[in-house]
C-alpha positions as CSV (number, residue, x, y, z in Angstrom):
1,X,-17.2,3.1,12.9
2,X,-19.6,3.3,9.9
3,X,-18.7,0.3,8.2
4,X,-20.5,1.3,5.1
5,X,-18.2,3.7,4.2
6,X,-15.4,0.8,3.1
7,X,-15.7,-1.1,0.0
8,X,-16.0,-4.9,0.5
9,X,-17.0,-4.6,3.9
10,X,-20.8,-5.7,4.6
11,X,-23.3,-3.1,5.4
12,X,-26.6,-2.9,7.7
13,X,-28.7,-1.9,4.3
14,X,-26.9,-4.8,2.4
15,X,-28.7,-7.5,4.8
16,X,-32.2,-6.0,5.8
17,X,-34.9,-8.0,4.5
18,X,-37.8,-6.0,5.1
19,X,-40.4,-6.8,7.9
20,X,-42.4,-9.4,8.6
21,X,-46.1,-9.8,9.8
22,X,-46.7,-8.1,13.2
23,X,-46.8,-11.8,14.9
24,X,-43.4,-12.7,13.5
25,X,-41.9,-9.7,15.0
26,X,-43.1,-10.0,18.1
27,X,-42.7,-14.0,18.1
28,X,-39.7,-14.9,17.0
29,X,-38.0,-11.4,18.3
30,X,-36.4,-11.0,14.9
31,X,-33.2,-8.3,15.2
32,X,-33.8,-4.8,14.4
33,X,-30.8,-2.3,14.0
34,X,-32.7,0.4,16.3
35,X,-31.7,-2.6,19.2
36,X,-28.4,-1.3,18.9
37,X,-29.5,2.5,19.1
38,X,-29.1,3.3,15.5
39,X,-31.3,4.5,13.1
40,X,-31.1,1.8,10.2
41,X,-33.0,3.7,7.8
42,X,-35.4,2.8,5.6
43,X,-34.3,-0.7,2.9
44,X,-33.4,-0.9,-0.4
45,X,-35.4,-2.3,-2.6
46,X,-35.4,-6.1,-3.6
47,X,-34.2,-7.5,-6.8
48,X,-32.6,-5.5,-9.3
49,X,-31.2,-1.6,-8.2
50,X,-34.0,0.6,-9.2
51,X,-33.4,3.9,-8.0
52,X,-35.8,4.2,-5.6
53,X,-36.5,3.5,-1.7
54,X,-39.4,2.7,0.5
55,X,-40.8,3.6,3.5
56,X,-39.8,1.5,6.6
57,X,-42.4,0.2,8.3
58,X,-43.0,0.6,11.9
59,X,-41.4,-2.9,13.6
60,X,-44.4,-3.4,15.3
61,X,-47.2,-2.6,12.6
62,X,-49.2,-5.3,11.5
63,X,-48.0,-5.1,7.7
64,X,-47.9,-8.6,6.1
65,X,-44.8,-9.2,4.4
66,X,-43.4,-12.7,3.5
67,X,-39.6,-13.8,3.8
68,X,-37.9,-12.3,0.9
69,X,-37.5,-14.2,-2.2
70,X,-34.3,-13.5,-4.2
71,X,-34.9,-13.8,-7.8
72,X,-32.5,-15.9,-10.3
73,X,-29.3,-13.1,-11.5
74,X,-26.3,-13.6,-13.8
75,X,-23.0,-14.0,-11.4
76,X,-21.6,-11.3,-9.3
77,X,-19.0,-10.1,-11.6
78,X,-17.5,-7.5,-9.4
79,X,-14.3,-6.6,-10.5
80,X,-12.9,-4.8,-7.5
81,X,-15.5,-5.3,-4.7
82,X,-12.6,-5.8,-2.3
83,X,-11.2,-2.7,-3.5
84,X,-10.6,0.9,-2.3
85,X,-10.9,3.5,-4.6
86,X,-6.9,4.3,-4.4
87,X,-6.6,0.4,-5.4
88,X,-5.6,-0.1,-1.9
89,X,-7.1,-4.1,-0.8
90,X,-8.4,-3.8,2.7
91,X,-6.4,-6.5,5.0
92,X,-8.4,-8.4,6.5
93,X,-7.8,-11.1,8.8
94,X,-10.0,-14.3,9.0
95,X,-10.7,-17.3,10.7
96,X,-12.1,-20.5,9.7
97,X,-13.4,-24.0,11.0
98,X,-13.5,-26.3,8.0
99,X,-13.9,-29.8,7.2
100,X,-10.6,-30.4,5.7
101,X,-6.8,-29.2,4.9
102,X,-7.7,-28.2,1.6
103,X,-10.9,-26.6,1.9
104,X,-9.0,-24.5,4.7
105,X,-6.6,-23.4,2.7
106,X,-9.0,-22.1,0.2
107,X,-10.9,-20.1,2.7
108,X,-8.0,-18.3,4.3
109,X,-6.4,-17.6,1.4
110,X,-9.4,-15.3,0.7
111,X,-7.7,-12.6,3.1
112,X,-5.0,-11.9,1.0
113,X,-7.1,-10.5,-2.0
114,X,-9.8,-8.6,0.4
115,X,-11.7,-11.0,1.1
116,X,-14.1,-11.2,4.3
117,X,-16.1,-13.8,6.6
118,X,-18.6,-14.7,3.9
119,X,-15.8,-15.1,1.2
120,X,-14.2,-17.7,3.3
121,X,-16.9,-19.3,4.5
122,X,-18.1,-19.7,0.6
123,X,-14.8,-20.5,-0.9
124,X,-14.5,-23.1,1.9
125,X,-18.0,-24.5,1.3
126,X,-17.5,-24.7,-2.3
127,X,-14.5,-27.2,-2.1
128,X,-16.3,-28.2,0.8
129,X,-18.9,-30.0,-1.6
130,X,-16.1,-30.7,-4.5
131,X,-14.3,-32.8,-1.9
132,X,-16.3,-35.0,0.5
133,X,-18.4,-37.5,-1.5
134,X,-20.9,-39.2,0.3
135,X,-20.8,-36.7,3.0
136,X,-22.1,-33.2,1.2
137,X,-22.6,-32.8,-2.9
138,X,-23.6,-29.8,-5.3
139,X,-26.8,-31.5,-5.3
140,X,-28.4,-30.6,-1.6
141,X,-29.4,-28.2,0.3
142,X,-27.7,-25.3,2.3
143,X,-28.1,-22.4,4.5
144,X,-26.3,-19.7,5.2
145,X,-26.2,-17.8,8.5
146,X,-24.7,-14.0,7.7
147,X,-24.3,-11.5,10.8
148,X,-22.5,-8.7,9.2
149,X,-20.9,-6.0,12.1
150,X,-23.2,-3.4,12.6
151,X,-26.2,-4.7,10.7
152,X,-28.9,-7.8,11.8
153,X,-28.5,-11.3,11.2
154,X,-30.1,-13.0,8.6
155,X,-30.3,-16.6,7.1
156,X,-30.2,-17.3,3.3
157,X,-32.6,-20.7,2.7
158,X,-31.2,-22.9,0.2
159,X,-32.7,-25.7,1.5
160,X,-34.0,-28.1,-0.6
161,X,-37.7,-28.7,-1.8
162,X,-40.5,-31.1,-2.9
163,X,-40.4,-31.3,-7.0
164,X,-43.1,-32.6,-9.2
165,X,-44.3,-29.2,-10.9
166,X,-45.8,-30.6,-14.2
167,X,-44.3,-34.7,-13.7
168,X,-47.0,-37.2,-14.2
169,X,-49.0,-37.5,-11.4
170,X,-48.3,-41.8,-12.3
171,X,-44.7,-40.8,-10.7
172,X,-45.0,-40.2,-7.6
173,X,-44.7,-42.6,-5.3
174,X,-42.4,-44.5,-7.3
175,X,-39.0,-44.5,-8.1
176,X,-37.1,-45.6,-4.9
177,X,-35.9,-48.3,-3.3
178,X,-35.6,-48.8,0.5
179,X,-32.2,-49.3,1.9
180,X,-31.3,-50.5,5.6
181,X,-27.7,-49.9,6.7
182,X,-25.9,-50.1,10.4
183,X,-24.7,-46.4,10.3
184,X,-25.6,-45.0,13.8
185,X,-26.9,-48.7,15.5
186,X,-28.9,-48.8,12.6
187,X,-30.5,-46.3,9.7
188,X,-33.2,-47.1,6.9
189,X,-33.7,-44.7,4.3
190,X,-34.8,-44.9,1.0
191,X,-32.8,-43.6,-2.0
192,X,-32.9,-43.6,-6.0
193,X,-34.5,-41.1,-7.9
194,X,-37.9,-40.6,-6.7
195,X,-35.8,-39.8,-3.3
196,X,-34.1,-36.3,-4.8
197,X,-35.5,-33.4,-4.4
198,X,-34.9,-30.0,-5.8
199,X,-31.3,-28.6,-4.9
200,X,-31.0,-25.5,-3.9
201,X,-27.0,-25.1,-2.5
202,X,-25.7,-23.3,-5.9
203,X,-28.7,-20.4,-6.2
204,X,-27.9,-19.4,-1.8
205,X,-24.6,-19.3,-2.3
206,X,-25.0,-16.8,-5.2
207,X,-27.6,-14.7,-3.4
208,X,-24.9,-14.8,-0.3
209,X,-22.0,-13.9,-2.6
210,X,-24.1,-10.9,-4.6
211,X,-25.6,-9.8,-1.1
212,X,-22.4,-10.2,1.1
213,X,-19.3,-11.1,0.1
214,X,-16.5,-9.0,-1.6
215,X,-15.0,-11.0,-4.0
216,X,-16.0,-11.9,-7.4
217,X,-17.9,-15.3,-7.9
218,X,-15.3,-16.6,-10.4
219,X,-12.8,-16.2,-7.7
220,X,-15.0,-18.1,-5.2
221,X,-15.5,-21.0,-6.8
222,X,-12.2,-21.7,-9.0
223,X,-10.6,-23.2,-6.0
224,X,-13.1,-25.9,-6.1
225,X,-13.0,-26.6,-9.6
226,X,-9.0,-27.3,-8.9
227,X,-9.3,-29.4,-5.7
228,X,-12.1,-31.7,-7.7
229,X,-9.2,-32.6,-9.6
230,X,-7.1,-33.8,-7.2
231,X,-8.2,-34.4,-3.5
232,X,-7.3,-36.4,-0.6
233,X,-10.5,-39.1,0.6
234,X,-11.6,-37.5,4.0
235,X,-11.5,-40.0,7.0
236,X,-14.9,-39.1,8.5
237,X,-16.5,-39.6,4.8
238,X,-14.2,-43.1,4.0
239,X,-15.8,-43.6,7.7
240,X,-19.5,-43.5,6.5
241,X,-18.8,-45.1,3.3
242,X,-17.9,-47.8,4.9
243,X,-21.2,-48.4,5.8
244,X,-23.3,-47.7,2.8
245,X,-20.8,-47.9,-0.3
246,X,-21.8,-51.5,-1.2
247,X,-25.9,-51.0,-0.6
248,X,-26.2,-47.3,-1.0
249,X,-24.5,-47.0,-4.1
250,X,-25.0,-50.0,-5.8
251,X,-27.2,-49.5,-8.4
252,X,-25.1,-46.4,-10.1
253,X,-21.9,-46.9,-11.5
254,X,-21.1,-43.7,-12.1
255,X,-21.8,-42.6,-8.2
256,X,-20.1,-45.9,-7.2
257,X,-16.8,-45.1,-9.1
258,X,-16.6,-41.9,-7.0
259,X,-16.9,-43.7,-3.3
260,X,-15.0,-46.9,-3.9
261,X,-11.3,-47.2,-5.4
262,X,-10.7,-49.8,-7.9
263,X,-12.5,-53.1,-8.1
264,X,-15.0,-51.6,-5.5
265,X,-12.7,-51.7,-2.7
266,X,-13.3,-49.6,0.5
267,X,-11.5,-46.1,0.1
268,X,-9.1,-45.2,3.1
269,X,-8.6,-41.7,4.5
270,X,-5.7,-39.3,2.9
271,X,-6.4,-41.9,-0.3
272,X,-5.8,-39.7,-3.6
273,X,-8.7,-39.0,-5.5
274,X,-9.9,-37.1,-8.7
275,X,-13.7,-36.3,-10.7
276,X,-12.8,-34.9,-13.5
277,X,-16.3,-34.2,-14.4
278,X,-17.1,-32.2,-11.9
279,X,-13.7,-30.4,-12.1
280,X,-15.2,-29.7,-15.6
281,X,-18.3,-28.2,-14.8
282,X,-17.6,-26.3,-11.9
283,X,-14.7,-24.5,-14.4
284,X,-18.0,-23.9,-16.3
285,X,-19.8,-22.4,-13.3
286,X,-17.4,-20.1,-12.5
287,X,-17.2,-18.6,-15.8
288,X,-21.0,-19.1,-16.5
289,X,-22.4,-18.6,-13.1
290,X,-25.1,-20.0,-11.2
291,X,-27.7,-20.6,-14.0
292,X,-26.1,-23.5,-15.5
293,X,-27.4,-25.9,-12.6
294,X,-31.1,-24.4,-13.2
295,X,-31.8,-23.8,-16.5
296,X,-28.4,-24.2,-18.3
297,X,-27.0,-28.2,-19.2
298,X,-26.2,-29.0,-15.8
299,X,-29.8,-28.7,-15.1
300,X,-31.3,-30.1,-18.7
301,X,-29.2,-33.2,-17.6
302,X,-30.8,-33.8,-14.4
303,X,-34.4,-33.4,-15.5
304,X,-33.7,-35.9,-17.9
305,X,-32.0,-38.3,-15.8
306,X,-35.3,-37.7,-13.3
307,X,-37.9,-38.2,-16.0
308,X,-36.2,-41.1,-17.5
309,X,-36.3,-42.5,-14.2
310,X,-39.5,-42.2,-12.4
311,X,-37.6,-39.2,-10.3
312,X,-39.6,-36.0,-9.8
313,X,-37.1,-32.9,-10.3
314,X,-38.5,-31.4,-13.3
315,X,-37.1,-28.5,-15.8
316,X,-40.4,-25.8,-13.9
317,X,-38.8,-27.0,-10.5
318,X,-35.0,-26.3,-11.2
319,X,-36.4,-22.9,-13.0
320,X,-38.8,-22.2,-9.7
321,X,-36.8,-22.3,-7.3
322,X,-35.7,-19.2,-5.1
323,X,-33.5,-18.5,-2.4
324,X,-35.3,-17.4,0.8
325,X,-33.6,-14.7,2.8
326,X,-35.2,-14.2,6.4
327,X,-34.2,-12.2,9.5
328,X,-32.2,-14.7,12.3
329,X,-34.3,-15.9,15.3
330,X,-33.0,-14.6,18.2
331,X,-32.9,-16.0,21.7
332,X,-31.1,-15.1,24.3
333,X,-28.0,-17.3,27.1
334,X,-26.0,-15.8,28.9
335,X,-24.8,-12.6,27.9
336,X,-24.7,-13.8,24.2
337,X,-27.5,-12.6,21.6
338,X,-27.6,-16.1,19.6
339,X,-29.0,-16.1,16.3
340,X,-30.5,-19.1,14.7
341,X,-31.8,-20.5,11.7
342,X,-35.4,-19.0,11.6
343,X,-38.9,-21.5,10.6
344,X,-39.7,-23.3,8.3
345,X,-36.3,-25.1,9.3
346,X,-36.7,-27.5,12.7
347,X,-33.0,-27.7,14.0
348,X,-32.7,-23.6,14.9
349,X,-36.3,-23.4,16.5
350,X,-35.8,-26.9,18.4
351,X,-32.4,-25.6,19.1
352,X,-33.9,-21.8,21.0
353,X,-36.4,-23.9,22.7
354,X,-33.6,-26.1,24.2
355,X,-30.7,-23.2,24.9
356,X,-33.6,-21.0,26.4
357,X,-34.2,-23.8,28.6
358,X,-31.0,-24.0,29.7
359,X,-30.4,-20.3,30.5
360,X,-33.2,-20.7,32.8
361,X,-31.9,-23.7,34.5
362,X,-28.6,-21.9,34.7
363,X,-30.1,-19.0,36.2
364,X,-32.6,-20.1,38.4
365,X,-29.5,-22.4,40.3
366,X,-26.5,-21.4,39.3
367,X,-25.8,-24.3,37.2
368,X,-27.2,-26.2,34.5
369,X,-26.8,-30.1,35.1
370,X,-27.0,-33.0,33.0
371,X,-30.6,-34.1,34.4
372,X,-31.8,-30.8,32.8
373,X,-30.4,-31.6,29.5
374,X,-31.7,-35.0,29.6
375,X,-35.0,-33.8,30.8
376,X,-35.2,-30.8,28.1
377,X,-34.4,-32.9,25.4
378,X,-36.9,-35.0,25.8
379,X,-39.4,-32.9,26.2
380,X,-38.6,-30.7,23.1
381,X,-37.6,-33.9,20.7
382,X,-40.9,-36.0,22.1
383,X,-42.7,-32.9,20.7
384,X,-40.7,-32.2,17.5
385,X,-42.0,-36.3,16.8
386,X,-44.9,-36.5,17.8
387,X,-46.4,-33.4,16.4
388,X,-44.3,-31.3,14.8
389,X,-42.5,-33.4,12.4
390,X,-46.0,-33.8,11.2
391,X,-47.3,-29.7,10.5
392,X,-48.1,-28.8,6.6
393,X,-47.2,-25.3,7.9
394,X,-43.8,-25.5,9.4
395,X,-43.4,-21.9,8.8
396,X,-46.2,-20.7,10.8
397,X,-46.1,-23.7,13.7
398,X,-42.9,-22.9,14.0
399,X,-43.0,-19.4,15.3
400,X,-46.4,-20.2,16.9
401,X,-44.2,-22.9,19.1
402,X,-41.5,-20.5,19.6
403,X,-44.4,-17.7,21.2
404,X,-46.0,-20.3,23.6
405,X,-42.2,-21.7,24.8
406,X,-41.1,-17.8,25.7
407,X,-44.8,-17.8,27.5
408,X,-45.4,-20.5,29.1
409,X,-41.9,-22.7,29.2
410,X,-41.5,-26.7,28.2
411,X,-45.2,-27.0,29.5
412,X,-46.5,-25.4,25.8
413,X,-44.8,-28.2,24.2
414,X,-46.6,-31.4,25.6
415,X,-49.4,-32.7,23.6
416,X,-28.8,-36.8,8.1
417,X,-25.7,-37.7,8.1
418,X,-24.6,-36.1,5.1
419,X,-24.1,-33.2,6.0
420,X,-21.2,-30.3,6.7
421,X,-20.6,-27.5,8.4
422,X,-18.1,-24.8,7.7
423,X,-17.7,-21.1,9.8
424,X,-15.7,-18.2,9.7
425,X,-15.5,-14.9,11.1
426,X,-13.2,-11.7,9.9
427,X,-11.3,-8.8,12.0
428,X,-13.8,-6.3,11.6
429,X,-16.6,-8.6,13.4
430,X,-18.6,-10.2,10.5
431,X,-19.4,-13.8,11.0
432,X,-20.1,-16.3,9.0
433,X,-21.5,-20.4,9.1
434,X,-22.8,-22.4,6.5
435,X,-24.6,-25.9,6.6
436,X,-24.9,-28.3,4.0
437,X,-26.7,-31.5,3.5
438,X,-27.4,-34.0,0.4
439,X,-29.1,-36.4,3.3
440,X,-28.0,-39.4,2.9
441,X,-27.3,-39.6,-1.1
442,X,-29.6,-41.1,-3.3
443,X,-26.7,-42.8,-4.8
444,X,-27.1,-41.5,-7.8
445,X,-24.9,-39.2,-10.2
446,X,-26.1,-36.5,-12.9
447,X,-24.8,-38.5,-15.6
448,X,-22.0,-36.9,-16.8
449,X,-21.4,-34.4,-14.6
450,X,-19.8,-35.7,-11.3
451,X,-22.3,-34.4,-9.1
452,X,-23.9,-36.7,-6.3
453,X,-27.5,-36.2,-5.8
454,X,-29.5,-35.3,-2.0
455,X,-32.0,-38.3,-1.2
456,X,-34.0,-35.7,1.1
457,X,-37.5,-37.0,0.0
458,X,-35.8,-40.5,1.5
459,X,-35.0,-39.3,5.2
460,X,-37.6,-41.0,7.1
461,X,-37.5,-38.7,9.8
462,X,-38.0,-35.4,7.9
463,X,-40.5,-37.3,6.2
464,X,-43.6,-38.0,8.7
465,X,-46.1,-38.1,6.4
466,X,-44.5,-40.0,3.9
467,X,-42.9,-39.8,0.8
468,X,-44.0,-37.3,-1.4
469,X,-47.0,-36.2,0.7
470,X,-46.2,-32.5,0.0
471,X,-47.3,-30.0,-2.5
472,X,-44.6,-29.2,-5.1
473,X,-42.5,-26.5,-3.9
474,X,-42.8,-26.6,-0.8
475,X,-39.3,-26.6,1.5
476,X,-38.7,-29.8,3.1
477,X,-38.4,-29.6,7.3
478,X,-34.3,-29.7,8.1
479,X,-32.5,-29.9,11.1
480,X,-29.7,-27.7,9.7
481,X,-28.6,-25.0,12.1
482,X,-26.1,-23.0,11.4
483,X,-26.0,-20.1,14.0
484,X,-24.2,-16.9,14.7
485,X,-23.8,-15.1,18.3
486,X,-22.4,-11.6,19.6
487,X,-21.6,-9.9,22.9
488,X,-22.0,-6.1,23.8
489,X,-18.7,-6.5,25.1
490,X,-17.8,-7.1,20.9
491,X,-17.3,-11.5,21.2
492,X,-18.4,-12.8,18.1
493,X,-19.2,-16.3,17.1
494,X,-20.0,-18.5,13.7
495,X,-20.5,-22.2,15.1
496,X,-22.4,-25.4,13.1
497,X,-22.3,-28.8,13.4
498,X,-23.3,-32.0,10.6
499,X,-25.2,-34.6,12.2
500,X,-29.0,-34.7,11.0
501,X,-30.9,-34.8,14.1
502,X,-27.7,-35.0,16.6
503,X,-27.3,-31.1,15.3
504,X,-29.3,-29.4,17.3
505,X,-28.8,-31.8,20.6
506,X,-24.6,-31.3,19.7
507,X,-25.1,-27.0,19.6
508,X,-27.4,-27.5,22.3
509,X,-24.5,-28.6,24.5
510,X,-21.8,-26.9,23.3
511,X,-23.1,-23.4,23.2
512,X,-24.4,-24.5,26.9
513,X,-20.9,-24.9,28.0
514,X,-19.7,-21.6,25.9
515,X,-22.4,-19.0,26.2
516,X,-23.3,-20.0,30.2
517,X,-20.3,-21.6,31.4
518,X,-18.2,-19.4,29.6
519,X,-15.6,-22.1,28.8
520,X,-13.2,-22.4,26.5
521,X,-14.1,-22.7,23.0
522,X,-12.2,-26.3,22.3
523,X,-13.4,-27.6,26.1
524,X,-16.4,-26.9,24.7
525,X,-16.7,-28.5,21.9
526,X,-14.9,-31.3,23.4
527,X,-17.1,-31.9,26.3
528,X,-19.3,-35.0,26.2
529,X,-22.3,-35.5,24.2
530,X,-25.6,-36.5,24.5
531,X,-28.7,-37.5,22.5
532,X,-32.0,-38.7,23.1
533,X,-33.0,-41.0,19.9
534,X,-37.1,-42.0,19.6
535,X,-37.3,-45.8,19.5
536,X,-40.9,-47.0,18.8
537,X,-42.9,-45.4,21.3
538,X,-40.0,-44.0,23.6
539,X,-36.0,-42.3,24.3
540,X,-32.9,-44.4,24.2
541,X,-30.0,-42.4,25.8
542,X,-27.0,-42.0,23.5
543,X,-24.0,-40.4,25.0
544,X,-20.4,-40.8,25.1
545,X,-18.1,-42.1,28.2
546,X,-18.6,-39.5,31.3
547,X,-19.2,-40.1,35.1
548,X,-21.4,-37.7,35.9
549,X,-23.4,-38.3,32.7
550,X,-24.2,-42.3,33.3
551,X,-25.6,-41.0,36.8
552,X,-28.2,-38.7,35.6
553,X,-28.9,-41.4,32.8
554,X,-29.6,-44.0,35.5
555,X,-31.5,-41.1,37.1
556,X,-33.5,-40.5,34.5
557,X,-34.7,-43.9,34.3
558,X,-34.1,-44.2,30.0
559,X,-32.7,-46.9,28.0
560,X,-28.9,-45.9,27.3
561,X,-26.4,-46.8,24.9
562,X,-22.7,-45.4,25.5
563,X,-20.0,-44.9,23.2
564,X,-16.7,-45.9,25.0
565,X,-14.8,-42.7,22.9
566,X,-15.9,-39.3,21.4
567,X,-18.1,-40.6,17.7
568,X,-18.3,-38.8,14.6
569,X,-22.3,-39.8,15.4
570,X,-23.0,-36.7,17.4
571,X,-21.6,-34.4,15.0
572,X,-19.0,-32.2,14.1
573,X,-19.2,-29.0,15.6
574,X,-16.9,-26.5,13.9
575,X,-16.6,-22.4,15.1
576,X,-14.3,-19.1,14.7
577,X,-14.7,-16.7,16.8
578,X,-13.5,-12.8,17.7
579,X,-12.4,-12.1,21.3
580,X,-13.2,-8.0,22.4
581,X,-9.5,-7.9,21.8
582,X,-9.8,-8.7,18.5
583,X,-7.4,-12.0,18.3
584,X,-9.2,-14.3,16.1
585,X,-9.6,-18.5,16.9
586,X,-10.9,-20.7,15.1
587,X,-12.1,-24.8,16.8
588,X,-12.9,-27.9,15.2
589,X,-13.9,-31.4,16.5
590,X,-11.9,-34.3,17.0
591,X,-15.2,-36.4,16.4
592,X,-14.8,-35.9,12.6
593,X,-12.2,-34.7,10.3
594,X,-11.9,-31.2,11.2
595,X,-9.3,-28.4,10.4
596,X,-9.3,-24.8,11.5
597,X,-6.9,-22.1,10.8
598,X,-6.1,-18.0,11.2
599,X,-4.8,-16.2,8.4
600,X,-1.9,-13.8,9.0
């Protein structure tokens, strides 16, 4: 079916990014349409329509062409994207993993005006962030994985990235304060306002909602602008604030106010809550669009609030930054094409390296076992510490790692919590996911405006060498890995999980059970977890209560530390998927607040 022929429906030409060097082509095995035996013709051009088209490239021709930049536009004002020209709106049908009842609702209510996979995902996102302080804020980082039907998977970066253009050089290294906390068996991290670093969640969701979604932008983010003004506390986020309210959020009492009830008491889940403020601006955002949180007041207010306080965001940051839009990486289990966040980002490449690795176990005997996922992680995450976390080049060491893995295997490799995950997918095959993060939380507030600030420059372990070690503008590493997935048969998955560095080890597993044993979505998601966590020098164990998983622990020889039940810890994998029937599903995880749904 040529699904560019319908209004509202995403289109091969609407996602192609143009090609990269040679190397990444070959490297990273970055989809091309003519994989699917269709001529995809040659892209439009980037930026604003100008009437004109160039030449396609060759795939393989050593052209050198960087990720593709999208630059800063008014809102999407369409007024009948999801529109046929009779005035007919397309029915679509959606599904949708989300982290809450009201952020669910949102996103399937989408279907009902036109709307598809990326609408969902977007509107769900959106109230998403309005809802779950502490956990996710306007003021992260985000990406967004898009696999339209018919067209080749891409990721928008959002994620965040090191400020300082034009601050006094006398401010960095200042400005934050080191906090310890029992989260997890035990997390230090440093917040305040030399930890935040330049947001980036509001400028990808506009390039993703100009690019792919069929809805106007005032009708994808109203809905958040109503739930910030009334909204239930979310169990998994009353559950982390528990931990950090009184040290984390001490200093602010604007940020305070919004994770503790009155007199500073602990907040308990399904509590009512309200902010106002941000109710107020995101109003504004929907009616103003995107530029108010980069050059407009929303912006102005935060570059004060940085430079009165030793933080490094400055007015040249918030007004540099771009939205990165780069083809998926692809790899390959089972009979599943998987698509996953590309570099500079950590969590997709580390997530590949380990998902290839288990195909090949599977292969080779039959089965994969719980030694090999013990034994794979930690190879790939003794790596990831010891030299990757510390590249200046993520980018290019990235795909260089992913090249010597597919050559040589796990041999080439020797030498946050606040985040959340939302995915959806649509009846005519377009999928959807979405991660977000603010770290953390610097426990801090634009003043004035409701929105919680990211403490990314504060995550020790994205941080290797140290706190603002890198150039201004430069994207920070992220484990973020939101990831998409197709058959030939016509299966089609969106799955994503929160969980800072228990992301990629939580997909790893899940997608293992799904894509190789071909189990049931929930079973999969439900199966037990594990994690290899670097203390000092070595691996502690972390899994949850299983058998057969204490016996290749004791095999393996590690430190272990068990969880007697399933632990919002390791994650919160959320996924919607499309059977080759076409019935739709959607599957959340009982680990943290989850709610998934089917529109009618």
């Amino acid at each position: 079916m040529d699904v560019g022929s319908a209004k509202g429906r995403l289109t091969p030409d609407s996602t192609r990014t143009g090609e990269s060097r040679c190397a990444i082509v070959a490297r990273t095995r970055c989809a091309v349409s003519s994989r699917h035996g269709e001529d995809p013709g040659p892209p439009t051009c980037v930026g604003r329509p100008c009437g004109r088209r160039r030449s396609r490239p060759h795939p393989l021709r050593c052209e050198r062409r960087p990720p593709e930049r999208s630059p800063r536009r008014r809102p999407p004002h369409r007024s009948g994207h999801a529109v046929g020209q009779d005035g007919h709106v397309p029915h679509r049908r959606v599904a949708v993993a989300a982290t809450g009842q009201q952020a669910l609702d949102a996103g399937l209510a989408v279907a009902a005006d036109g709307g598809n996979a990326v609408d969902a995902a977007l509107v769900t996102a959106f109230v998403a962030l309005a809802t779950e302080p502490g956990m996710v804020s306007f003021g992260g980082g985000a990406f967004v994985n898009v696999w339209p039907v018919g067209g080749d998977p891409v990721v928008v970066d959002g994620n965040v990235e090191m400020p300082g253009r034009g601050a006094d050089p006398a401010r960095f290294g200042r400005g934050v304060r080191e906090v310890v906390t029992a989260y997890g068996g035990g997390v230090t991290m440093h917040a305040g306002h030399g930890s935040v670093a330049t947001p980036g969640i509001v400028p990808a969701f506009a390039v993703a909602a100009e690019r792919y979604a069929a809805l106007p932008w005032t009708r994808l983010v109203e809905p958040a602008a109503e739930a910030a003004g009334s909204y239930p506390m979310g169990a998994a986020a009353s559950r982390y604030l528990a931990f950090v309210a009184d040290t984390l959020f001490a200093e602010d009492e604007e940020a305070r106010a919004l994770v503790t009830g009155e007199g500073g008491a602990q907040l308990s889940g399904g509590e009512e809550r309200a902010n106002p403020a941000l109710a107020e601006v995101l109003g504004r955002l929907a009616a103003e669009g995107p530029d108010l949180f980069s050059t407009g007041d929303v912006g102005q207010a935060l570059a004060a609030t940085m430079a009165e306080h030793d933080g490094l965001v400055t007015a040249a940051d918030l007004a540099s930054y771009q939205p990165i839009v780069r083809p998926a990486h692809l790899t390959r289990a089972g009979g599943w094409d998987v698509a996953v966040n590309p570099p500079p980002a950590v969590g997709g490449p580390m997530l590949a390296v380990m998902l290839g690795e288990l195909a090949k176990r599977h292969g080779a005997s039959g089965d994969w076992t719980w030694d090999d996922v013990i034994e794979i992680q930690r190879a790939v995450l003794s790596y990831r510490t010891s030299v990757h976390d510390f590249s200046r080049d993520l980018e290019a060491d990235g795909v260089d790692l992913l090249a010597r893995v597919d050559e040589h295997g796990l041999t080439a490799m020797h030498g946050s919590s606040s985040t959340a995950n939302v995915s959806a997918v649509d009846s005519d095959g377009n999928a959807c996911t979405i991660t977000m993060s603010s770290g953390y939380s610097a426990g801090l507030v634009v003043p004035g405006t409701g929105i919680l600030l990211n403490n990314a420059l504060g995550e020790v372990e994205l941080n290797r060498l140290g706190i603002h070690a890198l150039e201004p503008g430069t994207r920070l590493a992220s484990n973020m890995a939101p990831t998409t997935a197709r058959t030939e048969a016509g299966r089609v998955l969106a799955i994503g999980s929160p969980g800072a560095d228990r992301i990629t080890t939580a997909l790893m597993l899940v997608l293992g059970q799904g894509c190789l044993h071909d189990r049931d979505l929930r079973a999969s998601i439900a199966s037990p977890r594990v994690h290899l966590r670097q203390v000092d020098d070595g691996f502690v164990v972390e899994h949850e209560r299983d058998e057969e998983v204490a016996a290749a622990v004791a095999r393996s020889g590690l430190p272990s530390h068990e969880y007697a039940e399933p632990h919002m810890y390791f994650g919160g994998v959320g996924a919607a998927a499309v059977a080759p029937s076409g019935d739709l599903v959607a599957a959340g995880d009982a680990r943290r607040e989850a709610a998934t749904g089917v529109s009618q």
